[in-house]
N, C-alpha and C positions, 0 to 999 in steps of 0.2 A: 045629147041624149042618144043612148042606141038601145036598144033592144033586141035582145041575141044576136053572136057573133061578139068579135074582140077586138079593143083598138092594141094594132100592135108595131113598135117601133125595137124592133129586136136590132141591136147592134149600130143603131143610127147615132148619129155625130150632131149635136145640137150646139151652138153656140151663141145660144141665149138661154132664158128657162124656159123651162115647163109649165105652163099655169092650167089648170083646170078645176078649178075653184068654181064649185056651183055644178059641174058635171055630173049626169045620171047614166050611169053605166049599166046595164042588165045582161047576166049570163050567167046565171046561177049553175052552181057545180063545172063551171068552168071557169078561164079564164078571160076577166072583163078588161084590163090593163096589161101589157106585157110591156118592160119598159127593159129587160135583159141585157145586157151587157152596153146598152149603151153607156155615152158619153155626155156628159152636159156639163156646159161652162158656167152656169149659173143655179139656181134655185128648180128644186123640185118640186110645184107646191100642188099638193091633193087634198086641199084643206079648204075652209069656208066652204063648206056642206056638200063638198064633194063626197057621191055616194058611189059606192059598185054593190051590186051582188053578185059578186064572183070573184076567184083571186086576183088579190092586185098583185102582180108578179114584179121584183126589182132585183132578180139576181142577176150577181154580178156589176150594178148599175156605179158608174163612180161620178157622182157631181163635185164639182170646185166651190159649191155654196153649200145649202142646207135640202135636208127631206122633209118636207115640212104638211104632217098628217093633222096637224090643229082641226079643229072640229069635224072630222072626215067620222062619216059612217061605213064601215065596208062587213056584208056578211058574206057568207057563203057557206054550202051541203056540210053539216057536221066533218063528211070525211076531208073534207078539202080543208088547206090554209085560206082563212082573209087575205091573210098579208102574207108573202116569204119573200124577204132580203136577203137570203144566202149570198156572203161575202160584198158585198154592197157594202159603198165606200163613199161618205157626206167630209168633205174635207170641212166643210163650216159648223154644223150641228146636225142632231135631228132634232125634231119634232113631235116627239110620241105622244102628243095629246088629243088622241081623238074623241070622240064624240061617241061611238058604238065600233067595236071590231070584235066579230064572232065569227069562227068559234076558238081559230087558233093563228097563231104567229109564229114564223120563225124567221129569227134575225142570227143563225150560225155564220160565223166568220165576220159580220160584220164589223165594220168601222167607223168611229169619227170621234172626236176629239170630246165632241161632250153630248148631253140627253137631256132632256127635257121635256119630264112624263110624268104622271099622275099615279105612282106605282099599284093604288086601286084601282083603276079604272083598266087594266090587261084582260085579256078573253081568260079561260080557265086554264086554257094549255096552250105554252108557250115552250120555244124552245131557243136557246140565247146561249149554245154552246163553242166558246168563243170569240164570242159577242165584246168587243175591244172599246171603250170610252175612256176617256183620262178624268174628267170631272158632270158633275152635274149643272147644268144652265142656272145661271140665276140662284147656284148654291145655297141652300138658308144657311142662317144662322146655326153650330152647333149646336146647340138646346133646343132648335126647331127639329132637329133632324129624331126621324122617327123610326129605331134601328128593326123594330117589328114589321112594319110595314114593307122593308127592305125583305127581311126576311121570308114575309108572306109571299112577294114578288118572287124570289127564288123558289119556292116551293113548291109553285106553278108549274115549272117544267113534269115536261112531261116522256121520257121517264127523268125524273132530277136528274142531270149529269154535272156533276161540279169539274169536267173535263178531266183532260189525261191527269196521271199521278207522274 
């Protein structure tokens, strides 16, 4: 638990994961995580009611496992991002099933092979310009797939960028 001030591991070399599952972060309109350019050989997990009020920073971040945001609450000041993954790189999956992230997200550049999210459950503005996945985790079934829902997801951004032409 902290309160004000930021845990910060900017460019650090981890060879093992991440866990902070259960974790109370406070730093509203700042930042409560900075995990930047590190390195991690395993698993990122900010999930199991891991809370921040303040951005969780992961730019640049490249893990060899998963990002794994499962039931994670994070807010933060209107003007600020909850979340920015700018170019952040999950070689196993993500995660995107949190629990609460307000008010905004941005995953530009980011990468990993697949996602696994709630596509209701996004803050209102997001920004995913870039934003690179090959399939969806646990794919449904075609007839399950609900091509408006997708659509409402993209319409979020904020301003829409459906990237270069």
């Amino acid at each position: 638990t902290t309160h004000g001030g930021e845990i910060m591991l900017r460019a650090a070399t981890v060879r093992g994961d991440i866990e902070a599952g259960k974790a109370r972060l406070q730093n509203h309109g700042r930042d409560a995580l900075v995990l930047d350019y590190a390195a991690v050989d395993g698993d990122v997990r900010l999930a199991d009611e891991f809370e921040a009020d303040g951005t969780v920073s992961l730019v640049g971040l490249t893990t060899k496992g998963i990002i794994n945001l499962t039931d994670a609450t994070i807010t933060n000041d209107v003007a600020e991002p909850a979340l920015t993954a700018v170019n952040a790189r999950a070689e196993g999956a993500m995660f995107l099933r949190w629990r609460r992230l307000e008010h905004r997200v941005n995953l530009d550049g980011a990468s990993t092979p697949a996602i696994w999210d709630d596509p209701e459950n996004w803050p209102g503005r997001i920004s995913i310009v870039g934003f690179e996945y090959e399939r969806f985790w646990k794919e449904p079934a075609l007839s399950q797939w609900d091509v408006r829902k997708r659509i409402a997801w993209l319409a979020r951004q904020d301003p829409l960028d459906a990237a270069p032409s």
